[in-house]
MARBA-3410 file (N, C-alpha, C, O; in Angstrom, 1 decimal):
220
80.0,98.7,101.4,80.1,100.1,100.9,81.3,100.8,101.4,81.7,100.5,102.6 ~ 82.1,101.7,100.6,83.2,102.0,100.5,83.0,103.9,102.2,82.3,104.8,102.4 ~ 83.8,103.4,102.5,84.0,104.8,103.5,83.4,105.7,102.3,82.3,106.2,102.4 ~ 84.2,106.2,100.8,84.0,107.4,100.4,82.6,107.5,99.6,82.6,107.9,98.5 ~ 81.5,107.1,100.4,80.0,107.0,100.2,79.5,107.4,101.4,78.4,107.0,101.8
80.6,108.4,102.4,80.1,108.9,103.4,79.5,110.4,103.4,79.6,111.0,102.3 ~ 79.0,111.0,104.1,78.7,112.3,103.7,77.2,112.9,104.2,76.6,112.1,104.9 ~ 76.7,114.3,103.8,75.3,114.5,104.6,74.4,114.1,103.0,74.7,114.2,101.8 ~ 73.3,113.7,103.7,72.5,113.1,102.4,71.1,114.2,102.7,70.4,114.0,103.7 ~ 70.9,115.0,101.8,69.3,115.8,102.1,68.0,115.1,101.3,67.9,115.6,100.1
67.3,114.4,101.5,65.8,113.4,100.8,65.0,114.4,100.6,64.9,115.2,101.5 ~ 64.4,114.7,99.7,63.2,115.4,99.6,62.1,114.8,99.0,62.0,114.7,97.8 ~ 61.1,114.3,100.0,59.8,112.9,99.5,58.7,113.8,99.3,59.0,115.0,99.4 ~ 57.5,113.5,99.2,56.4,114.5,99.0,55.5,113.0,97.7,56.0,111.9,97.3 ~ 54.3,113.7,97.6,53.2,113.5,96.6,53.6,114.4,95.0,53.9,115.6,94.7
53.4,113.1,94.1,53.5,113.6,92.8,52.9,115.0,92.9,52.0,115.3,93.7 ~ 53.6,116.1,91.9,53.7,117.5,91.6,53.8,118.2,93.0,53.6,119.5,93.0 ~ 54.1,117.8,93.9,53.9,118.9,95.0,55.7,119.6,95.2,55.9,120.2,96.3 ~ 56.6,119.6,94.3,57.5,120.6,93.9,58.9,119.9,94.0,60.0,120.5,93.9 ~ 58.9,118.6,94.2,60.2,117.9,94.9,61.5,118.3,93.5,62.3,119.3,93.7
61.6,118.0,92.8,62.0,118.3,92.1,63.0,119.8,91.5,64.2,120.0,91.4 ~ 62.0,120.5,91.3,62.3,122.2,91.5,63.0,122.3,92.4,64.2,122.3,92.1 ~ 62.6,122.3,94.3,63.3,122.9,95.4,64.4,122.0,95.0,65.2,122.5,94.4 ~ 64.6,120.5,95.4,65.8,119.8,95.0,66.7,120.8,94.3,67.7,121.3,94.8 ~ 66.3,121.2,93.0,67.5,121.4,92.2,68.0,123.0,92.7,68.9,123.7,92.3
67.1,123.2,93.7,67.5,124.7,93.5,68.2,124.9,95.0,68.7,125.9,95.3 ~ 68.2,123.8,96.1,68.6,123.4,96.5,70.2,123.4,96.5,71.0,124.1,97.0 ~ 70.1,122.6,96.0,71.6,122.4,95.1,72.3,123.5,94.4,73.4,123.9,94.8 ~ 71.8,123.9,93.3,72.6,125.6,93.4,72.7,126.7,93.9,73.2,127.7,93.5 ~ 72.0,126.5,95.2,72.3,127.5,96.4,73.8,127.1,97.5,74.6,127.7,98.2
73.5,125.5,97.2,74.9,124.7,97.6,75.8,125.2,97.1,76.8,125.5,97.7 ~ 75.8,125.4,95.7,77.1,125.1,95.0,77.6,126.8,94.9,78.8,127.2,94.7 ~ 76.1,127.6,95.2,76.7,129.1,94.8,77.1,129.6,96.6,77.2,130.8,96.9 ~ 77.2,128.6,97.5,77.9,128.9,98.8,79.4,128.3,99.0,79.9,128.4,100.1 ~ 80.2,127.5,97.9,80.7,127.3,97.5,80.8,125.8,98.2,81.6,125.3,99.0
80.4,125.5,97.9,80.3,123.5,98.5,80.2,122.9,97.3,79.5,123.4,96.4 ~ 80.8,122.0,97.1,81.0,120.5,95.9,79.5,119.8,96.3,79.2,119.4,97.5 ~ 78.7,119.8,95.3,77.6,119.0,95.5,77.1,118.5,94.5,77.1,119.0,93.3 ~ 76.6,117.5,94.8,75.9,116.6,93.8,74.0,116.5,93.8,73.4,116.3,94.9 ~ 73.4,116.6,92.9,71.9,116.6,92.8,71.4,114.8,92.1,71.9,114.2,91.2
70.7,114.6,92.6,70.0,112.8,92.0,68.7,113.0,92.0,68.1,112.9,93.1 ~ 67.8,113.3,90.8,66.8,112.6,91.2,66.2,111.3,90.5,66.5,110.7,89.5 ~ 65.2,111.1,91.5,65.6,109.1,91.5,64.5,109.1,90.5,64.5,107.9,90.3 ~ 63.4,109.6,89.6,62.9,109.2,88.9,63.8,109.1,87.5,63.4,108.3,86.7 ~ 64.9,109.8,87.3,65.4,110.0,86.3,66.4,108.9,86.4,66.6,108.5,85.3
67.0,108.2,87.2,67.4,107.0,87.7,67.1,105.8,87.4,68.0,104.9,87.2 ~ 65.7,105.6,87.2,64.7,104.4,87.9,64.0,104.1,86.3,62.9,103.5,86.1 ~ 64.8,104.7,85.2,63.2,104.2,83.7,64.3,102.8,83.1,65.3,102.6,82.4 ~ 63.3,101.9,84.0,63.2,100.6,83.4,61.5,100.0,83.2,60.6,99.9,84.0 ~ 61.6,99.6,81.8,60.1,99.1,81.5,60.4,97.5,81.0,61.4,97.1,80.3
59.5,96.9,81.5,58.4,96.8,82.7,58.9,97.2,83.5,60.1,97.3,83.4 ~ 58.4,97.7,84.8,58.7,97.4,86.1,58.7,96.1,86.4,58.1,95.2,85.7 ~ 59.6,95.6,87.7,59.7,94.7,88.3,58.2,94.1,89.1,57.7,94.8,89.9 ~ 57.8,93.2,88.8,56.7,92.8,89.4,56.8,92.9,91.0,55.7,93.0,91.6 ~ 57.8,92.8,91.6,58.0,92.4,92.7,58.2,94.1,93.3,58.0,94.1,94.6
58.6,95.2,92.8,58.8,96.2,93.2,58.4,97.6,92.0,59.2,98.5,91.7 ~ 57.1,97.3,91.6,56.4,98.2,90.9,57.1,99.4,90.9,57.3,99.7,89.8 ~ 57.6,100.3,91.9,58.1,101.8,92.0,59.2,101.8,91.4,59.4,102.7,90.7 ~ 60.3,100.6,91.5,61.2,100.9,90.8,62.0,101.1,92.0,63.2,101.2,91.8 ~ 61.8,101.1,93.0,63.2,101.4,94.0,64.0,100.8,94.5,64.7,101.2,95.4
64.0,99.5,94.0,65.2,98.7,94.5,66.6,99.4,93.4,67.7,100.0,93.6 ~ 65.7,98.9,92.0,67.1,99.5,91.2,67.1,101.2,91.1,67.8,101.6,90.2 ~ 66.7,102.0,91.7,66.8,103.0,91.6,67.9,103.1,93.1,69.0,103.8,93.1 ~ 67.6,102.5,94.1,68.5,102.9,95.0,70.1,101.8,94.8,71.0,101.9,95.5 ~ 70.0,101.1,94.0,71.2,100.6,93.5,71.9,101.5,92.2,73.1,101.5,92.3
71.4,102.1,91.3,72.0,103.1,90.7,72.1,104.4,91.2,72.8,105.2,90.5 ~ 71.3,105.1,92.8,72.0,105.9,93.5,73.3,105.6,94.1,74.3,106.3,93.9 ~ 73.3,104.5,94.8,74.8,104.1,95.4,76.0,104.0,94.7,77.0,104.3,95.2 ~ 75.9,103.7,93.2,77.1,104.2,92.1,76.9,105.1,91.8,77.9,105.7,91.4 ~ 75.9,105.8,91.9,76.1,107.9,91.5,77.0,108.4,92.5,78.1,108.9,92.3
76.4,108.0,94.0,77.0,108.6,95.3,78.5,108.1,95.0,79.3,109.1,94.9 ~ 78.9,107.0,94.8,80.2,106.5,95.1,80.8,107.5,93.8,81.5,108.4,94.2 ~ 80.6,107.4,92.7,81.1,108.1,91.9,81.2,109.5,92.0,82.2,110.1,91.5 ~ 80.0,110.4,92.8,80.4,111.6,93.0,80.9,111.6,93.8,81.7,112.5,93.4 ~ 81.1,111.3,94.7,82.5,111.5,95.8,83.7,111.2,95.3,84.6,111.3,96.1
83.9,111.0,94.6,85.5,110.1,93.9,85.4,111.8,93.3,86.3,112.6,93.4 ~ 84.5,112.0,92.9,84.7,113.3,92.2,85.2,114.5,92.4,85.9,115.3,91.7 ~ 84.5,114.3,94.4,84.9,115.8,95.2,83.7,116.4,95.4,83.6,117.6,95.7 ~ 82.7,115.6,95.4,81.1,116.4,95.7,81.4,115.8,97.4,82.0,114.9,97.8 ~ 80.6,117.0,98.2,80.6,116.8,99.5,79.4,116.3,100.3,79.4,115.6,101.3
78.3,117.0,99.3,77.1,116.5,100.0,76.3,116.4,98.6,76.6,116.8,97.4 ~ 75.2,115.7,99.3,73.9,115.2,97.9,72.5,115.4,98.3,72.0,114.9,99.3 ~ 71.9,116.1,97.2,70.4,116.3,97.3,69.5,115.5,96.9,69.1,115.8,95.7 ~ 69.0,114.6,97.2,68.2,113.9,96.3,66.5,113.8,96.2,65.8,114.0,97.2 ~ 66.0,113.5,95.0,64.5,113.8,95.3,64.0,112.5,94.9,64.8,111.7,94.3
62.7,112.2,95.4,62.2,111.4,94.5,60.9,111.0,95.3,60.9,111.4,96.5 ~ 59.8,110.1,94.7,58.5,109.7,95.3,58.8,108.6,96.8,59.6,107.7,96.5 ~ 58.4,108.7,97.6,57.9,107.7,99.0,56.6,107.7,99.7,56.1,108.6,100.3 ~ 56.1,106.5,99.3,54.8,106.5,100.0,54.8,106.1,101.3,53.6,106.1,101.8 ~ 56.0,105.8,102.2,56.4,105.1,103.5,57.7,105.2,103.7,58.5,105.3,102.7
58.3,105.2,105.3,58.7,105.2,105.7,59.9,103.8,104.9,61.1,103.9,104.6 ~ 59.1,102.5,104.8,60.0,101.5,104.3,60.5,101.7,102.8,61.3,100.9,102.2 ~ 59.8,103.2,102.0,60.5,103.4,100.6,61.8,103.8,101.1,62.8,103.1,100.8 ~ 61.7,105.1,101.9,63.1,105.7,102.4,63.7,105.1,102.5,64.7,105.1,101.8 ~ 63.6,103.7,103.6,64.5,103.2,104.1,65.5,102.3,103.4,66.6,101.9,103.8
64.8,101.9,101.9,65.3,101.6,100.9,67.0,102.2,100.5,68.0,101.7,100.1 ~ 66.6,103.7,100.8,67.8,104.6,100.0,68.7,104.7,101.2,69.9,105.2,100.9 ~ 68.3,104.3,102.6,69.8,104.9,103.4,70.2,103.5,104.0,70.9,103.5,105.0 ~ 69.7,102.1,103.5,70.2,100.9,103.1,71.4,101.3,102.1,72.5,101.0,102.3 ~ 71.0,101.7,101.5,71.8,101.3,100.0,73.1,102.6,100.1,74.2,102.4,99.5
73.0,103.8,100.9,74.2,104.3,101.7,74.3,104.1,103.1,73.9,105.0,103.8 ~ 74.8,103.2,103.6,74.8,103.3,104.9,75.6,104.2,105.8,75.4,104.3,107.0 ~ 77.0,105.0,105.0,78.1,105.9,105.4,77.4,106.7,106.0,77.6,107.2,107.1 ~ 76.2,106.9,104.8,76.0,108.6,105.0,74.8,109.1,105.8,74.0,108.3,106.2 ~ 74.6,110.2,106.1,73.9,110.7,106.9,73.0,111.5,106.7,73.3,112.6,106.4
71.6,111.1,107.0,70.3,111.4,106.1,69.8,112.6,106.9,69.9,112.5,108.1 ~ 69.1,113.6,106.3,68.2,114.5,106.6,66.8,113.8,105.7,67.1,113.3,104.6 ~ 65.7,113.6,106.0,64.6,113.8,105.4,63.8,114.6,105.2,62.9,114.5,106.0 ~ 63.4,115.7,104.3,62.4,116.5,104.4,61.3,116.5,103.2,61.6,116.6,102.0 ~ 59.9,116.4,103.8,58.9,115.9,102.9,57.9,117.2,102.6,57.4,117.8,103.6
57.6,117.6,101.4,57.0,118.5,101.3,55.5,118.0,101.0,55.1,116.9,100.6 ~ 54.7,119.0,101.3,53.1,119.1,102.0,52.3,120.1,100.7,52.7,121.2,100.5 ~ 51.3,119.6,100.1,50.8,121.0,99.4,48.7,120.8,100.2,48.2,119.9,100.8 ~ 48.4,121.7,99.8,46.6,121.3,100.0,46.0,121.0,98.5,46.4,121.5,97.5 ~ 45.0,119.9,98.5,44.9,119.5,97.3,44.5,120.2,96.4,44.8,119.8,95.3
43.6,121.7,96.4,43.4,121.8,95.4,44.9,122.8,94.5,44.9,123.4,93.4 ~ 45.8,122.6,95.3,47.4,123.4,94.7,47.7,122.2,93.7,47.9,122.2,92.5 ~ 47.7,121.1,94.6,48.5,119.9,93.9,47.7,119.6,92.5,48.3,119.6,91.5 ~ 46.4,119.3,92.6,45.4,119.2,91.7,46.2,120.7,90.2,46.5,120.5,89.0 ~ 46.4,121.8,90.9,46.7,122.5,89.8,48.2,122.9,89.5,48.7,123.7,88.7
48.8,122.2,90.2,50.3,121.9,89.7,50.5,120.9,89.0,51.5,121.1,88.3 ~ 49.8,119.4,88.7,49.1,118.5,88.1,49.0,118.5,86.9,49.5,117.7,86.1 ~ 48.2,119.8,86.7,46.9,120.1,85.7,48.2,120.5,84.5,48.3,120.0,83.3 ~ 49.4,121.7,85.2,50.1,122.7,84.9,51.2,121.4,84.1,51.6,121.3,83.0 ~ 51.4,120.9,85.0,52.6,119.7,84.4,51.9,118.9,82.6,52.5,118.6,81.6
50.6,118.9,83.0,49.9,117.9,82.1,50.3,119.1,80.7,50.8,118.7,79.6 ~ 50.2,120.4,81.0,50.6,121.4,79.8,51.7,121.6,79.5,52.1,122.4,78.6 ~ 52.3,121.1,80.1,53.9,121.2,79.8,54.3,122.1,80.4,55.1,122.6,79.7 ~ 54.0,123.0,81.8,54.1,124.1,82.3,55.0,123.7,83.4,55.1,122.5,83.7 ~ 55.9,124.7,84.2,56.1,124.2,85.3,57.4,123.6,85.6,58.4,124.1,85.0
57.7,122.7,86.3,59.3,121.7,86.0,59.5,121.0,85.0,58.9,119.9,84.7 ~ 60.5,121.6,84.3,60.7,120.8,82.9,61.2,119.7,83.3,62.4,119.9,83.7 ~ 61.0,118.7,83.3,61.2,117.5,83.6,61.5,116.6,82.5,60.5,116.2,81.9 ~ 62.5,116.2,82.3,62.5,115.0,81.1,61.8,113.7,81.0,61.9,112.7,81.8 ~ 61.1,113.6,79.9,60.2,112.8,80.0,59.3,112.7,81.0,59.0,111.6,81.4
58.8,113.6,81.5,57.3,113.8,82.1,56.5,112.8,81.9,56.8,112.3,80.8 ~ 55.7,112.2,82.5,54.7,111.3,81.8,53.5,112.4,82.3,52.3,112.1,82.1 ~ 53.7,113.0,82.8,52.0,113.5,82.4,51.9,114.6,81.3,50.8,114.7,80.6 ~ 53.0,115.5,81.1,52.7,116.0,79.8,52.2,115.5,78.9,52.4,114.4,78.8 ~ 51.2,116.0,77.9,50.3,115.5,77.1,48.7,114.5,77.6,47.8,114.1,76.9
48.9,114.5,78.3,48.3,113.5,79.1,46.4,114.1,79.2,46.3,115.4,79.2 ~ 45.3,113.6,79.2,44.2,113.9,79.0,43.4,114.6,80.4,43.6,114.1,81.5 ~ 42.7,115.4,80.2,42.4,115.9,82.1,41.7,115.1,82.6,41.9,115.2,83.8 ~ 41.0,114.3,82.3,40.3,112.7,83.1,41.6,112.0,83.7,41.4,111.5,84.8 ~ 43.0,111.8,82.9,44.1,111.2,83.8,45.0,112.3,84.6,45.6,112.0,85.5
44.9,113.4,84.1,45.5,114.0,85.2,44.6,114.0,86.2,45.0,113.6,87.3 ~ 43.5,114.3,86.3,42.9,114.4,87.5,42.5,113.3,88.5,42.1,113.3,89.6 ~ 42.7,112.2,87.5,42.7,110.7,88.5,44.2,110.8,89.1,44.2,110.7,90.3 ~ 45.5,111.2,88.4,46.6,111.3,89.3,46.8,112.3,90.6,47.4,112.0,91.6 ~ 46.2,113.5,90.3,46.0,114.2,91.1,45.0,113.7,92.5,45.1,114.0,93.7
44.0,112.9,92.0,43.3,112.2,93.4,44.5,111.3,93.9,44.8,111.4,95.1 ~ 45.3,110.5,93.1,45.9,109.6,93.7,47.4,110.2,94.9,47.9,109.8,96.0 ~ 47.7,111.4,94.0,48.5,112.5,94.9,48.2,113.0,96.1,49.0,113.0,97.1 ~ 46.9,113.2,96.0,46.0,113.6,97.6,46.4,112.5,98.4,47.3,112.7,99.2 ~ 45.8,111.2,98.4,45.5,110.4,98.8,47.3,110.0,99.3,47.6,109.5,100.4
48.0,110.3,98.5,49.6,109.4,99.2,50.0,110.7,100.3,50.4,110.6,101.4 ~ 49.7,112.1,99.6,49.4,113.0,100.6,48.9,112.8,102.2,49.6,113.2,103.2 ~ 47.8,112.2,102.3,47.2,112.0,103.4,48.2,111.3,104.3,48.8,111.7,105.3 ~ 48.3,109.8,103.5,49.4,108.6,103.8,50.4,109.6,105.0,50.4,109.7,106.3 ~ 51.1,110.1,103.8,52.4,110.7,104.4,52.2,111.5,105.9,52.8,111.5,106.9
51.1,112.1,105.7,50.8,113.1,106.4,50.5,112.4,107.7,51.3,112.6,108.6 ~ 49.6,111.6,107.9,49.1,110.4,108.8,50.5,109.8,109.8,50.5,109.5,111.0 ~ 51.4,109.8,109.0,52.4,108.6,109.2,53.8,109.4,109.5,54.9,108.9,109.4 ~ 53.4,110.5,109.8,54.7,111.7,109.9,55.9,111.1,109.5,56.8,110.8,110.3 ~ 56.0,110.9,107.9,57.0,110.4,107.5,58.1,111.8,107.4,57.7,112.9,107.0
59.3,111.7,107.7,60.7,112.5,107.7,60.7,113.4,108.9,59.9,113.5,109.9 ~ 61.8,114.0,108.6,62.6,114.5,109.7,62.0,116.0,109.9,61.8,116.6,111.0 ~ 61.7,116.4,108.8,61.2,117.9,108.7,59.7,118.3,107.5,59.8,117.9,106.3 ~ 58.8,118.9,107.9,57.6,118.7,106.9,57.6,120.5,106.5,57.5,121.3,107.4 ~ 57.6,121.0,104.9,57.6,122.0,105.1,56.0,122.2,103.9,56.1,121.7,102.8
55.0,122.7,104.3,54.0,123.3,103.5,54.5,124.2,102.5,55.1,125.2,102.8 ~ 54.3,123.9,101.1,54.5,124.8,100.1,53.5,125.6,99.5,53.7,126.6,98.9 ~ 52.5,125.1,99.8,51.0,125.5,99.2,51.4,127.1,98.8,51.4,127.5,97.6 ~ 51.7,128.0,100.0,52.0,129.0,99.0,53.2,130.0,99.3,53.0,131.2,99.6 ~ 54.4,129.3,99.0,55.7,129.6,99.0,56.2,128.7,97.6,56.0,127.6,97.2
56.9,130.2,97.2,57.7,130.1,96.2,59.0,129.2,96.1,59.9,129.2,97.0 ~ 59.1,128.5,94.9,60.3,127.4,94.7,61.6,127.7,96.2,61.8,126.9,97.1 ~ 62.3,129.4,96.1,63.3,129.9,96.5,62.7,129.8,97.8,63.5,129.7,98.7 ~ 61.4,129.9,98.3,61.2,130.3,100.1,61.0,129.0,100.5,61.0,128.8,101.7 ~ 60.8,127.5,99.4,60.8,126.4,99.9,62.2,126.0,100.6,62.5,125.7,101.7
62.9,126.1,99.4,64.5,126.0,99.2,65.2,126.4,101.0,65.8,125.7,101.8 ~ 64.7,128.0,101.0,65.6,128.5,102.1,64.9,127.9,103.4,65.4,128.0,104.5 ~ 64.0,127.4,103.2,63.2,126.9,104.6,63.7,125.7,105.2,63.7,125.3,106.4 ~ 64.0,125.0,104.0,64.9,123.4,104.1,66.5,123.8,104.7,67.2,123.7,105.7 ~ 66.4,124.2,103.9,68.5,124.6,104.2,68.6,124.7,105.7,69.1,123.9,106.4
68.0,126.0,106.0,67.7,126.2,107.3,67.7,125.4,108.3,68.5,125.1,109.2 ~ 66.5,125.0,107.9,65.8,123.3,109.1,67.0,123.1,109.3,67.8,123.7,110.1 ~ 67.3,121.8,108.2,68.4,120.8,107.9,69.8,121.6,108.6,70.8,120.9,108.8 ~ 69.7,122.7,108.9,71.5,122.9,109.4,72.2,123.2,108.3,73.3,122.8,108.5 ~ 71.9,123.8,106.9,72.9,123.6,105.7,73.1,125.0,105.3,73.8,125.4,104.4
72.2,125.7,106.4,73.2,126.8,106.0,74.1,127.4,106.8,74.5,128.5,106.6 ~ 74.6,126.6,107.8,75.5,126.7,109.0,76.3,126.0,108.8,76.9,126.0,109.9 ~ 76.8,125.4,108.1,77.8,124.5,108.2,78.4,125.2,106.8,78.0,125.3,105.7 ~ 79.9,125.7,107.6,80.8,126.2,106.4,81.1,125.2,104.9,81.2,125.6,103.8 ~ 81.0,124.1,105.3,81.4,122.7,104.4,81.2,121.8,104.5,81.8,121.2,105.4
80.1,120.8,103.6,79.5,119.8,103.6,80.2,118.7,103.4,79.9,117.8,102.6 ~ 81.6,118.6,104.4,82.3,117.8,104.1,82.4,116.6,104.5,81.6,116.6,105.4 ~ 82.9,115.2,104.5,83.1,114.2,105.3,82.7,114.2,107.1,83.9,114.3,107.4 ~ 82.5,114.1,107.6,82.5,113.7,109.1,81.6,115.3,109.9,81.5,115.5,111.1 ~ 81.1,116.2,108.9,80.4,117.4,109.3,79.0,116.8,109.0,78.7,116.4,107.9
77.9,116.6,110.4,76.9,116.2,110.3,75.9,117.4,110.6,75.5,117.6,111.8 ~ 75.5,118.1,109.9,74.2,119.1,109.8,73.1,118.2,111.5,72.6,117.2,112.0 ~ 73.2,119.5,111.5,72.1,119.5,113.4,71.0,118.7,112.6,71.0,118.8,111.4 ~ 70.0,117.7,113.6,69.3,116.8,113.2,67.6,118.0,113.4,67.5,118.5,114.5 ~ 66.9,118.3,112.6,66.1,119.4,112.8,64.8,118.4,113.4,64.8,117.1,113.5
63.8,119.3,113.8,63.3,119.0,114.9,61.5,118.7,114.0,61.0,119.4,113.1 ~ 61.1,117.4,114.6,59.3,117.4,113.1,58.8,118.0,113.8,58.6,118.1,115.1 ~ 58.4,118.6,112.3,56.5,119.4,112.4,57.1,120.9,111.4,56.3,121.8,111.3 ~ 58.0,120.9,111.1,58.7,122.6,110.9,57.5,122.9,109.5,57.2,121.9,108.7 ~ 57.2,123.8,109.4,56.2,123.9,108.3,56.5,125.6,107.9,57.3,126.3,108.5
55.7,126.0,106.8,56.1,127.6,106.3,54.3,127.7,105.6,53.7,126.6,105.4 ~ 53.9,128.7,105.5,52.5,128.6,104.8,52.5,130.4,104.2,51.5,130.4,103.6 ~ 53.2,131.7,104.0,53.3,132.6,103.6,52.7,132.8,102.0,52.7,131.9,101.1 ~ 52.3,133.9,102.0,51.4,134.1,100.1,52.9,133.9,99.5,53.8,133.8,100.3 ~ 53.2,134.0,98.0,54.1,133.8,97.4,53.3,133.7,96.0,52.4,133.0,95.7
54.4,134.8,95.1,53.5,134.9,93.8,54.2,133.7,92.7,53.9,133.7,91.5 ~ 55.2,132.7,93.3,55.5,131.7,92.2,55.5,130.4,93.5,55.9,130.6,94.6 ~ 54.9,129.2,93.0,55.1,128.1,93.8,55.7,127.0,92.8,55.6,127.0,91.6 ~ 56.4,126.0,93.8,56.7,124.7,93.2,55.9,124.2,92.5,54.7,124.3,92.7 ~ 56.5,123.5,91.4,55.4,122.9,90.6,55.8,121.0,90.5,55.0,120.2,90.0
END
């Protein structure tokens, strides 16, 4: 891997619908509106190969082999740092993606909802409500399978939670897309650092950091 695949890398892992996506992106134009070169990935939009590989059902081998050509190419570009989202049920999914950049320098932060939020951010996606996401697979989808996904959300929930997977855990349950956003930045050191440039490594934030405040819009 090329030096110019160096740089700060921000992860954002979580359980299906619990907001990864949304904060990511908004993330990222809070980057770009502080005037930083940045690049946004997320790995589901990466990763649509059918079948899946038998051998790697999630898709994240070739998903973190077509991040390492996004990274290398956004840097050629002049992006300084990169947000990326995407599903981990463990510690060895992550490790997948900071394999495949080894330059650069990872923040992880994994977001938390309580089930019956996730259950109804779920429900909301199933209506087309919520993160417009391209190609959704749960849009249209029947409430007997949304709500078997939504158990299965809980349940990688738990996982995660059990296994203090990342660097920083922030509860969204009921904070809004923007109070998720600023809570991350924060943690992570990204809003201290003038420029997310080469060889500037955002402070390593400390686990357990969490937010729980009312909020009249949440991640979806």
């Amino acid at each position: 891997m090329s030096a110019g695949a160096a740089g700060p890398v921000l992860v954002l892992c979580g359980p299906t619908g619990v907001g990864k996506s949304a904060v990511g992106f908004q993330i990222f134009m809070q980057q770009l509106g502080a005037g930083r070169a940045a690049a946004f990935v997320d790995l589901d939009q990466v990763g649509f190969c059918e079948p899946a590989p038998s051998d790697d059902p999630a898709r994240h081998r070739v998903k973190a082999s077509n991040l390492a050509a996004l990274w290398r190419t956004y840097r050629t570009a002049g992006a300084q740092c990169l947000v990326m989202v995407g599903p981990a049920a463990a510690e060895s999914d992550i490790k997948r993606y900071t394999e495949a950049l080894p330059d650069a320098t990872f923040t992880v932060g994994r977001l938390h909802a309580q089930p019956e939020e996730l259950t109804r951010r779920i429900m909301l996606r199933g209506e087309g409500r919520g993160w417009a996401q391209p190609g959704d697979p749960l849009r249209g989808q029947p409430t007997a399978r949304l709500l078997d996904v939504a158990q299965i959300a809980i349940m990688d929930d738990t996982g995660l939670e059990g296994a203090g997977v990342g660097d920083l855990r922030v509860d969204t349950t009921r904070l809004s897309v923007r109070e998720v956003a600023d809570t991350i930045i924060t943690a992570a050191g990204w809003d201290s650092v003038p420029s997310c440039d080469e060889g500037t490594r955002p402070a390593r934030p400390a686990r357990g950091t969490a937010c729980g405040d009312d909020s009249d819009s949440s991640p979806r």
